[in-house]
N, C-alpha and C positions, 0 to 999 in steps of 0.2 A: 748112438742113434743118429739115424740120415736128417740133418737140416731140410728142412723144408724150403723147396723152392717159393723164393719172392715170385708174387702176382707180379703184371703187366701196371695193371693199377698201381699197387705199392710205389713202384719204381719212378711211376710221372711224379705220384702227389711228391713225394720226398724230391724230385726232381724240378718238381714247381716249387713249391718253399723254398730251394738255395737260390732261383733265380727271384722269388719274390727280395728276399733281401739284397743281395746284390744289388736291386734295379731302387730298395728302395736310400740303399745309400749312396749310389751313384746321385739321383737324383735329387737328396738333400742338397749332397756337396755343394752339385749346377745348383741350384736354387738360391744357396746361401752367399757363393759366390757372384751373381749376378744380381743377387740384392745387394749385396757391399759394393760391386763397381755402381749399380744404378744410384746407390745414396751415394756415391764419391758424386760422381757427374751431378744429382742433384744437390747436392750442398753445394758444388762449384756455381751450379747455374744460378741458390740462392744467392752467393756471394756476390756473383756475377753481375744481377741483377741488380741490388741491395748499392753493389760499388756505382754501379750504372746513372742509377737515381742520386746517389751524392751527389756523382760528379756535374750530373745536370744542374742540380739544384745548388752545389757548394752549400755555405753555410746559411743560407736565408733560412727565415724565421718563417713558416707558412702559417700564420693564424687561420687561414683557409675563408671561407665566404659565408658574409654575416649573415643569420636567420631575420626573417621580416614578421614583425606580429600585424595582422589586421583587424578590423573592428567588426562588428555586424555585415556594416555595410561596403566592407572590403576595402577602408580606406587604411592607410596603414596608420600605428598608434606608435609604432618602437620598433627597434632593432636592435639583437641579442644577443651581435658579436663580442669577442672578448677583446677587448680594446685594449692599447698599448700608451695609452695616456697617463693611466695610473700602474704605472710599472720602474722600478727601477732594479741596477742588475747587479746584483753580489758577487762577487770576487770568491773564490772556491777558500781563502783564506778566512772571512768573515763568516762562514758558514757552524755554526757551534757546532762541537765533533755529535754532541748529542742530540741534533736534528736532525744528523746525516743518521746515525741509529734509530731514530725515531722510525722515519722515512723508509729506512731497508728492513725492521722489525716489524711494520706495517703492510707493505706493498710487495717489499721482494726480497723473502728470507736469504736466499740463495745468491744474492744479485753477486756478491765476491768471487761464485763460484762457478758461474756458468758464463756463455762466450754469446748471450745475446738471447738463447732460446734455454729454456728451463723446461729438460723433458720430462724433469721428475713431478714439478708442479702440474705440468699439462695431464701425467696420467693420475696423480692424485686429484684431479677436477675432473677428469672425467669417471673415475671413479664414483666421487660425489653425487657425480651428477646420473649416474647409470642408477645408482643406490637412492637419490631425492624423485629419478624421475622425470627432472628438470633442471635445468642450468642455474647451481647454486653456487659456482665458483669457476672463475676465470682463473686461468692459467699465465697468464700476460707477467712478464716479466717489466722492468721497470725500464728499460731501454727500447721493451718494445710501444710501450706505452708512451714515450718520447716520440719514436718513430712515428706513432700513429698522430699523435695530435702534430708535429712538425708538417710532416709531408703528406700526410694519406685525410681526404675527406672522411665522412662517417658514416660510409656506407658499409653494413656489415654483409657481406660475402665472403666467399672461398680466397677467389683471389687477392681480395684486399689482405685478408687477414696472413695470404702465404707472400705476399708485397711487404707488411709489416716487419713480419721472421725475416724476408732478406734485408730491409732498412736495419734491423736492431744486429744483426750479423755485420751487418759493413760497419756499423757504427761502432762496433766493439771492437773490429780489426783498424780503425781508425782513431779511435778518441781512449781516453783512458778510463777506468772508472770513476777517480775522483772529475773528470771533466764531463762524464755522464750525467753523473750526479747534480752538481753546478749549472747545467744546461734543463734538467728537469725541475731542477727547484726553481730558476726564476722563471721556467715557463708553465708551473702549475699556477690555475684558477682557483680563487679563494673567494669568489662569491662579490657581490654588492662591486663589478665594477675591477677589482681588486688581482693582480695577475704579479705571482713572480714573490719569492715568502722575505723578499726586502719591504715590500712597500707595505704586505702583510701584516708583519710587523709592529710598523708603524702606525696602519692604520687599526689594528684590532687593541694594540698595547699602549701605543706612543711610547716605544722602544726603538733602541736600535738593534740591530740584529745578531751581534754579540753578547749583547743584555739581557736577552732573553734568560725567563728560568724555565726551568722542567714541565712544571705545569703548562705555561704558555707553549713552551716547543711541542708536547701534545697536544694541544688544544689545537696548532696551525696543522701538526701529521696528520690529525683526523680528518682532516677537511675536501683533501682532495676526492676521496671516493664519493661525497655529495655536497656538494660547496654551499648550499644553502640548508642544506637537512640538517647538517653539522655547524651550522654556525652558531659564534657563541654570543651572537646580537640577534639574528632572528629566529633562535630556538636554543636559547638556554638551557637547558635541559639534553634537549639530546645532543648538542655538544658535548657537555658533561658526563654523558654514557659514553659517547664513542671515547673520549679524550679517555678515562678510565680503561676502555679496553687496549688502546695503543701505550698506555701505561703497563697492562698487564704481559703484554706482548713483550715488553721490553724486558722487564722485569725476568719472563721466561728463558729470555736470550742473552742474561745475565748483563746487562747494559746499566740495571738500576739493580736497587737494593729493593726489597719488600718496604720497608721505610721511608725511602723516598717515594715510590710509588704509591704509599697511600698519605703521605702529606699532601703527594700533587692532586692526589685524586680530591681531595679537600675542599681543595681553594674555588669560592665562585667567583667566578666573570661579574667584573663591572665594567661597565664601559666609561674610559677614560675621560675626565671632565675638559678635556679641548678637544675630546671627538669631535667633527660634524661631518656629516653623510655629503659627500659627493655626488650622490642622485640626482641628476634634472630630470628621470623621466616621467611622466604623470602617469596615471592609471597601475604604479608600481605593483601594489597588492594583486591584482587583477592580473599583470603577465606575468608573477613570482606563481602563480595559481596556474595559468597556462605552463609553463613552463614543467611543473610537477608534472601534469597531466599527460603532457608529451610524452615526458619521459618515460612514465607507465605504458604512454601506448608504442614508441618506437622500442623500449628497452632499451636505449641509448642513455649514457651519465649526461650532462648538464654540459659538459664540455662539448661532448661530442655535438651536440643537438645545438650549441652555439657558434660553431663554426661549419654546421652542415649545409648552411645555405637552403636551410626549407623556408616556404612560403607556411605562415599557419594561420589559418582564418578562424575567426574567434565568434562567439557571441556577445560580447562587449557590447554596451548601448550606451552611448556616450555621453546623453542627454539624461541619461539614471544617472548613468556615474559621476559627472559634474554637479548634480543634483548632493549625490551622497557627498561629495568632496566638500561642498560649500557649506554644508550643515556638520558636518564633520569639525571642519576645521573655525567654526564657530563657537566659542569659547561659552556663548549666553546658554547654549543646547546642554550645560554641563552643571551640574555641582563646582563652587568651589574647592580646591584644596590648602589645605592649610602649610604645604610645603609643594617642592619642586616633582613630588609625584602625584600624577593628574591622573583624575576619574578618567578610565578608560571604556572605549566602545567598539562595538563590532557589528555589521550589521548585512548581511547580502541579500539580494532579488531574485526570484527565480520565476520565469513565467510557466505556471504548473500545467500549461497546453502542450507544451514538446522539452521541457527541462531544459532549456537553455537557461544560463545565467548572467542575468544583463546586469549585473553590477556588484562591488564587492567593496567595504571596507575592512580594515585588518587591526585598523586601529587612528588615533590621532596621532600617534609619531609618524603614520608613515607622511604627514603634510607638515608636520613641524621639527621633527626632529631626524626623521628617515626611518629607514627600516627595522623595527623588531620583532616581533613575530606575529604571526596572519591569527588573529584570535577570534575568526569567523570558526577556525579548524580547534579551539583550547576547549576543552571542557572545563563546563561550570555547573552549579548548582540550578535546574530548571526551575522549582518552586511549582506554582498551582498553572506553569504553562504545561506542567507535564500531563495534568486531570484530564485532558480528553484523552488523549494518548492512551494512558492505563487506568481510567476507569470509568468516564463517561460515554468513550469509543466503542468499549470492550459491553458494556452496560447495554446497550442499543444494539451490538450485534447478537447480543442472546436472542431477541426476539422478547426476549421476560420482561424490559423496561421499556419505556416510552419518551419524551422529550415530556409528556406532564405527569409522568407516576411521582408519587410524593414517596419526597427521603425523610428520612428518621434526620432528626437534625440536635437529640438531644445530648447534654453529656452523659458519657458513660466509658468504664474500660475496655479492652479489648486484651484482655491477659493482663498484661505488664504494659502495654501501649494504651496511654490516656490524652488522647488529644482534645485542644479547644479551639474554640476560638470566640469573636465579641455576641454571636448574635443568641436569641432566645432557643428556650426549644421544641419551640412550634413545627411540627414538620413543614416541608417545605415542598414543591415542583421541580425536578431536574434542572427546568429551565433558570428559574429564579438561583437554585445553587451554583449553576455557571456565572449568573450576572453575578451576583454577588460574591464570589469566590469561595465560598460556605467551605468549610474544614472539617467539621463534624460529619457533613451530609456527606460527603466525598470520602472518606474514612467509611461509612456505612455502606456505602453503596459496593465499593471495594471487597470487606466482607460479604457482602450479601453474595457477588459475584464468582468470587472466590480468584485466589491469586492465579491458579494453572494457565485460565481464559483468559485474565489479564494482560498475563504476560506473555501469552502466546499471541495474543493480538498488537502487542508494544513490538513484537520480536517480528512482525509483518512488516512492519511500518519500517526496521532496522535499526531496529535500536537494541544490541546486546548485555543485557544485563547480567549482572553476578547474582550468583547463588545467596551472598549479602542483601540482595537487595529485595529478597523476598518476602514483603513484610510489609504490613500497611501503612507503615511510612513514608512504602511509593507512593500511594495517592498524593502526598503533598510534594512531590518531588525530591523524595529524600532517599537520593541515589548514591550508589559507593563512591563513583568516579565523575558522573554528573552527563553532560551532552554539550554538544555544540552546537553553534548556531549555524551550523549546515545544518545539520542533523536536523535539527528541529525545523527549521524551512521546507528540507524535503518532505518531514512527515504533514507538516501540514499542508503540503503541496498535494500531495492524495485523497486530504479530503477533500482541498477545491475542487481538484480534479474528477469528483463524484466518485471516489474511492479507490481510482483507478491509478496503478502503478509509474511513479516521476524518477525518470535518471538525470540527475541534472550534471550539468556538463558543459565545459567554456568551449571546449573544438568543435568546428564545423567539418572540418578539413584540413589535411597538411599533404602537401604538393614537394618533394625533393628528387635529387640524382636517384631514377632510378627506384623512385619511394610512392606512394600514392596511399592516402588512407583517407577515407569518406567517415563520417560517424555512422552509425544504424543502430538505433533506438531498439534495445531489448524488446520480446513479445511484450504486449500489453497486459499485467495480470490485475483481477477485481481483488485487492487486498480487502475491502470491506464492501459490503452494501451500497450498491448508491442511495438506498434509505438512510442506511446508518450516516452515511458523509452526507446527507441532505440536514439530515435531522441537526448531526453538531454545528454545521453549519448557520442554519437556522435558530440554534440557540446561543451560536458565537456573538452573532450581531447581534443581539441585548446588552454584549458587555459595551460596546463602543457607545449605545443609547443614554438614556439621560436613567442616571443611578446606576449606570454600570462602572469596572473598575476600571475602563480604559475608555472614557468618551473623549479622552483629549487625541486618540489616534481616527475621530469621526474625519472623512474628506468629503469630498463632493461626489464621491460613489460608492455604491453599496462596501462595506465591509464589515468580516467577522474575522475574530481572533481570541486571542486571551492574554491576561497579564501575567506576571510571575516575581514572586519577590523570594529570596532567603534572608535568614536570621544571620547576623557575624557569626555566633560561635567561638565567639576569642578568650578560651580559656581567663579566666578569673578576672572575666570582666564584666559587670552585670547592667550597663549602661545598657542607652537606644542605637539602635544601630543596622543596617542592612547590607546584607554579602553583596547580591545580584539583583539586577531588576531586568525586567524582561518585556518586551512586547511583541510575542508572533501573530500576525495576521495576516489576509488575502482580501481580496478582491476577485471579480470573478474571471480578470485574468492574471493578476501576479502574486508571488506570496513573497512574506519578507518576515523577517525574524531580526529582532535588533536587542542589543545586549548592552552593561551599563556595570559599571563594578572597576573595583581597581584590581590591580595585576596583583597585589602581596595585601592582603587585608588586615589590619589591625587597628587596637582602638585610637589611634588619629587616622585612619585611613578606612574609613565606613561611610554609607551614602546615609544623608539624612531621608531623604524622600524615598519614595519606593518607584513604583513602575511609570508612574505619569509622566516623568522627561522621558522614558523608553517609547510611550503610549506616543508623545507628543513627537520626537525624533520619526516615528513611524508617518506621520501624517503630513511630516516639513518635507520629507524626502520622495515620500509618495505621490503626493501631490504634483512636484512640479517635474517629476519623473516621468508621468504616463500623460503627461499634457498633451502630447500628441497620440495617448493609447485608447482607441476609439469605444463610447464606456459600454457596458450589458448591465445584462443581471444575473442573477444566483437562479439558474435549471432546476427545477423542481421533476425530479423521476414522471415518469409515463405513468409507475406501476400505481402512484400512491394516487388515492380514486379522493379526487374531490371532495370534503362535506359540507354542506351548510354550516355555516355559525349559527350559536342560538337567537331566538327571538330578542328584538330589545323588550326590555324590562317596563312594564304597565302598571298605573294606578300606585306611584313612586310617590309615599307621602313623608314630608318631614315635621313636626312638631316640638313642642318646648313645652315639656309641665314643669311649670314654676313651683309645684310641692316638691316633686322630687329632684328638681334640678337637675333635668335630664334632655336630651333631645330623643325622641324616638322615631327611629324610620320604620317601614312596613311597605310591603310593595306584594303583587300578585304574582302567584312563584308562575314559572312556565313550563309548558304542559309537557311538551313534549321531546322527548331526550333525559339523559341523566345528566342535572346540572350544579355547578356549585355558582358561590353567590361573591361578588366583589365588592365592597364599600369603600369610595374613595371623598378625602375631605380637605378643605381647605379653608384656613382662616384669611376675611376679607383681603389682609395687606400681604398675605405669601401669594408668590405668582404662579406655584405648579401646585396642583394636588397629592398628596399622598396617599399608598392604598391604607385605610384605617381598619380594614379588618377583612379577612381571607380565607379562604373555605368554607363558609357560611353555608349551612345546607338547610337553614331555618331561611324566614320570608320576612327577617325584622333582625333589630337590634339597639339599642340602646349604646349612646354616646353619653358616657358619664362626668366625662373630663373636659367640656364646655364649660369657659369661664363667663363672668359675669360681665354683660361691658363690651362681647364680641360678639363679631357677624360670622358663620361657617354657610358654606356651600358643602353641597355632598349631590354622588350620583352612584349608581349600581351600575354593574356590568354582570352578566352572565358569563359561570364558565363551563366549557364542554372540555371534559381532563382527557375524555378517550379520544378525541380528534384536535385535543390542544388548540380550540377555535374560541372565542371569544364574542360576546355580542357589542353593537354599538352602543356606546354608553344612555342610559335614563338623562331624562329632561334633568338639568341641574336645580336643586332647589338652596332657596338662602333662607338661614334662619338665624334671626338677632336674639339675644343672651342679654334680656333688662339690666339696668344697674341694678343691684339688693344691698342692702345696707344690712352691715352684719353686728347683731348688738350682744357683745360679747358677755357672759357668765360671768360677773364680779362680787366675790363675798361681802354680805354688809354687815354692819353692825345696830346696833340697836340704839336712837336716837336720846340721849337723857331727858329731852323735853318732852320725850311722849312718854305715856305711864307705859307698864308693862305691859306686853300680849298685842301692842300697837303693831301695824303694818309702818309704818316708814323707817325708813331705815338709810345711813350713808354710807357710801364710796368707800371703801378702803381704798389708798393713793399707796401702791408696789412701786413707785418709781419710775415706773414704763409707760412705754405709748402703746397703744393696740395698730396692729397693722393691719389692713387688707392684702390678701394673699395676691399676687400678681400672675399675669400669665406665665406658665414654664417655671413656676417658682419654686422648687423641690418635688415637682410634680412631673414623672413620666408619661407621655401622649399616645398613647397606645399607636403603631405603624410608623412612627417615624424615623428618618433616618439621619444617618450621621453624615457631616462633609465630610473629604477626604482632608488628610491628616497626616503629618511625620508617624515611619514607622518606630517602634519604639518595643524591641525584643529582648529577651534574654536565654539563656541557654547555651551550653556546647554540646554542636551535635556528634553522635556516636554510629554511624563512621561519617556521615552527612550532616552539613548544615541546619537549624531551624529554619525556619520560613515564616514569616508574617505575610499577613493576608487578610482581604475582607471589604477594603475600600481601594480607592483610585493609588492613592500614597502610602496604603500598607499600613492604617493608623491602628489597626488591631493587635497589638504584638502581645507576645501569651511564650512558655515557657511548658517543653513536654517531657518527659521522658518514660525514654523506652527502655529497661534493662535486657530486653532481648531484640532489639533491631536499632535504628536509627532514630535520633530525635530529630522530629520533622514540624514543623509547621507550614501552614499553604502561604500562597504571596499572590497580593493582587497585581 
């Protein structure tokens, strides 16, 4: 059979496919060749370049130019360079072989094997990083990281970064590794001042640097990726994570044994007893806090940002901060200790109009001993400062309560949660539960509201809580993990602020090569009501009043706040004793949160007193803090519409019937409005009145526990619960209580001189005297109250603290448990 003739067509397409291949191997080849001479000629030019800059430079040391901190007012307070005062240089011989592993097992797996650049690390980060999304691992090999803090500022660009690659290139074709090595160890930064892992050493160990053991040689490897994050003076703890991971790393890279790696993982950091801090600079807490802050905003490490030579302008106020220092470093502001570890404190200012923060303390070492760690940022156990937060906050934004709906205040369970605390169980007025720091009422209210709102409204404010912690325990602040005293500053910075959302924040601006950043204040968001923030507000200032738990924090301008205490919780110890005491409060332009507890609590190391040095601490620093902050008042919203208060109180009668030994008032009820009724009383030689009896809805009453021999005054008030208004008090009336002579019931006997059936009779003599019963003498006075008082708890809490609560010094202390949440008790 005749083949068929090939088409015209057939013959191109098969004629285009041999030339399509052809053309496309041709121009692989060019391609591939023309990238291998362009990378010869570029590596040359890196070399080129890289040799270039040696040469210029030789061997000098470029610590590069110092960063400047300024204050509010732009004057400067510090500067951040890394200085060469506390440095000395080790000998590549001195160097323990297992810091030099430490250091390559941490930083740069590969450093043995590559010539300066590490392409394998570069594309496993960028991998990372395509897969995160975001820059979660540098590539930077450990010569290149020489190069850049020697020679090159910290400006992160293209260039720099391809300046780097040629420094760490020239540097490999020039020095050896072990002289690499030796050259980055003494010029790594280790925090507090401290440059170069000889004087390191010395300073974190009081070692020499052959002495060192394993655990210390990790504990220094950890340090350079954040010299203060990872320190094992100002953050114990996370020293000892990172120091366990650079263990682990080792251990990987067959360096260590599993054995030794978890003996070293073991050992805690103490600080050696001939330490002393080298710090002269003041304001230290405050630029260790700037300096964080930076670094979040530039993404630069701590190094880089210390030799960048940036301008950074602060909100620092210098006249808080000396304020805070001087009371701080006042020894009278404190508990004693019965050994060399002292009540510690913590306290910062935040002005809740634009969140700047003009002042910070971290603690009392950082004035007498130096640096340990900034315990503005520690959680601790809140106690009854957390009740507005999660549930007198959350209360008020239902719209269901009011600042005078009356709480249930009596005992009772709540499943397996049975809390107390000292008072009756008379219900009560939101407001009166706040003054008083009521535990029961605040337990109730909590249920009433239900957890979900609570803590959806606690989770506005930023406060993250666990799944642990969802249990009416929170009412008394009895948290997994607890909060800090930022934390808590800021939340209460939003209700100052008429519920309106606070960023607070030490940067105004930073100025560098090349760098410019301005702050800009998040949108403004309404986290709550400005009713709701008017209302807690307005029932905060009763606790600073007279019978509230914090009236030692009153100053010379309006303020509201709250106190806070926790129970120890020291396992099988059933003494008195307090974890935390707390005082956050505002004014109506600053807010401050101040803190009080010791760092390791146990039973020699528990506060006797409760929140009133916190209350008082608030008021010494406040006070001569804002002496130039020109004063207001507390804004009351537009929307909430005025009421009248009730009528005062008419035809206000007091008497004394001598049958029944009583005094009786009675007064004309008032017409108009729904009102309850107040009775307040006072014996002639007490100087305040007390209220004697409370929600009266009757026009009378009867005081039955006037003694014989006394003078009482008494007056009425009217109260309006729907508009929480009060009237001015009834005319005072005095009524005096006659002597009575009380002729006591004594068996007689029958007289032998008289015949039988006679009436005379004498005395049986029992041996005793008859006594007149005396004022307050096994006799309770119906409304009275108790002084403030040592707290005096027991309990270990389950996963949180106890709390005592109730008075100014926490003098209620009570014992709860919970088998399914947290044993909690509140604190005043």
């Amino acid at each position: 059979m005749a083949e068929r003739p090939r088409s015209k067509s057939a013959s191109k397409q098969k004629k285009k496919k041999r030339m399509s291949g052809r053309t496309w191997f041709y121009g692989l080849f060019f391609t591939a060749a023309i990238a291998i001479v362009c990378g010869i000629i570029g590596y040359l030019l890196i070399i080129l370049n890289g040799e270039r800059i040696l040469t210029e430079n030789g061997s000098k040391l470029n610590f590069g130019e110092a960063s400047i901190i300024y204050d509010a007012n732009e004057q400067e307070i510090a500067r951040i360079k890394i200085g060469t005062d506390n440095r000395e240089i080790a000998e590549y011989s001195e160097i323990p072989e297992q810091l030099l592993n430490a250091i390559v097992a941490t930083e740069d797996q590969r450093f043995y094997e590559h010539a300066g650049i590490d392409f394998f690390a570069i594309g496993r980060a960028v991998v990372k990083d395509v897969i995160a999304r975001s820059a979660v691992e540098g590539g930077s090999t450990i010569t290149q990281q020489l190069a850049k803090n020697v020679f090159l500022n910290a400006d992160k660009t293209f260039f720099r970064k391809a300046t780097e690659a040629s420094i760490a290139v020239a540097l490999e074709h020039q020095m050896s590794k072990p002289e690499i090595l030796t050259m980055y160890l003494n010029r790594i930064y280790f925090g507090k001042g401290v440059s170069g892992v000889k004087a390191a050493s010395k300073y974190y160990f009081d070692t020499e640097l052959e002495d060192l053991e394993l655990w210390q040689i990790a504990t220094l490897a950890a340090m350079p990726k954040a010299p203060n994050r990872y320190n094992p003076i100002i953050d114990p703890e996370s020293s000892m994570n990172r120091r366990a991971v650079v263990l682990n790393l080792m251990q990987e890279q067959d360096y260590i044994t599993a054995t030794e790696a978890e003996e070293a993982k073991a050992v805690v950091y103490e600080r050696p007893d001939s330490h002393e801090d080298g710090q002269s600079e003041n304001f230290q807490e405050f630029i260790d806090y700037v300096v964080e802050e930076a670094m979040e905003i530039t993404k630069l490490s701590e190094e880089e940002l210390r030799v960048g030579g940036f301008k950074i302008y602060t909100t620092l106020n210098q006249q808080a901060q000396q304020a805070m220092d001087e009371q701080f470093a006042n020894n009278e502001n404190f508990e004693k200790s019965k050994d060399e570890q002292i009540v510690q404190g913590a306290m910062v200012i935040i002005d809740h109009r634009d969140g700047t923060i003009k002042a910070m303390a971290g603690g009392r070492d950082y004035i007498n001993k130096g640096l340990t760690h900034n315990r503005v940022q520690v959680k601790r156990q809140p106690g009854s400062a957390f009740k507005p937060i999660i549930v007198y906050g959350p209360a008020l934004e239902t719209g269901e309560m009011s600042a005078s709906t009356i709480l249930k205040n009596d005992k009772k369970c709540f499943g397996n949660y049975c809390p107390t605390d000292k008072w009756g169980p008379a219900p009560v007025s939101m407001t009166q539960a706040i003054k008083d720091s009521r535990n029961l009422a605040a337990v109730w209210t909590l249920n009433e509201i239900g957890l979900k709102r609570a803590f959806a409204f606690a989770g506005k404010l930023g406060f993250e809580l666990d799944n642990e912690d969802r249990n009416l325990s929170a009412a008394l602040g009895g948290l997994t993990h607890g909060t800090t005293p930022m934390e808590l500053a800021a939340a209460f910075s939003v209700i100052a602020n008429g519920g309106k959302s606070v960023d607070p924040h030490s940067i105004v601006r930073m100025e560098g090569k090349n760098y410019t950043y301005t702050y800009q204040a998040p949108a403004s968001k309404q986290l709550m009501s400005a009713q709701t923030a008017y209302y807690l507000t307005d029932m905060m200032q009763t606790v600073v009043q007279k019978g509230g738990t914090g009236t030692r924090a009153a100053i010379d301008r309006p303020v509201a706040g709250k106190t806070g205490t926790t129970q120890h919780g020291i396992p099988d110890y059933n003494g008195p004793g307090i974890k935390d005491a707390w005082f956050v409060g505002y004014t109506p332009e600053w807010t401050a949160a101040v803190w009080m507890g010791y760092d390791k609590t146990d039973k020699d190391h528990i506060l006797k007193s409760g929140s009133s040095q916190s209350a008082a601490m608030f008021a010494k620093v406040m006070k001569a803090a804002m002496k130039n902050v020109p004063k207001s008042s507390f804004n009351k919203p537009q929307e909430l519409i005025e009421e009248e208060p009730p009528a005062t109180i008419t035809n206000f009668n007091a008497i004394f019937i001598e049958e029944e030994m009583k005094v009786q008032l009675s007064w004309n009820p008032i017409q108009d409005g729904e009102v309850t009724y107040q009775v307040f009383r006072k014996e002639a030689s007490e100087t305040e009145f007390i209220r004697f009896v409370d929600s009266l809805t009757s026009t009378g009453v009867d005081d039955m526990s006037a003694f014989p021999g006394l003078t009482y005054e008494y007056y009425v008030v009217a109260y309006d619960a729907g508009n929480d208004l009060e009237s001015s008090p009834s005319p005072t009336i005095k009524v005096a209580i006659p002597e009575t002579e009380i002729i006591p019931d004594i068996p007689m006997e029958p007289d032998p001189t008289v015949p039988d059936g006679g009436d005379v009779t004498t005395p049986i003599d029992e041996g005793g005297e008859e006594a007149s019963p005396e004022p307050g003498d096994g006799t309770e006075q119906p409304g009275g109250t108790e002084e403030p008082g040592a707290g005096n708890g027991t309990g270990e809490p389950s996963p949180a603290p106890i709390e005592t609560e109730g008075s100014e010094n926490g003098n209620d202390a009570f014992e709860n448990t919970d088998t399914g949440g947290n044993t909690q008790g509140a604190g005043g």
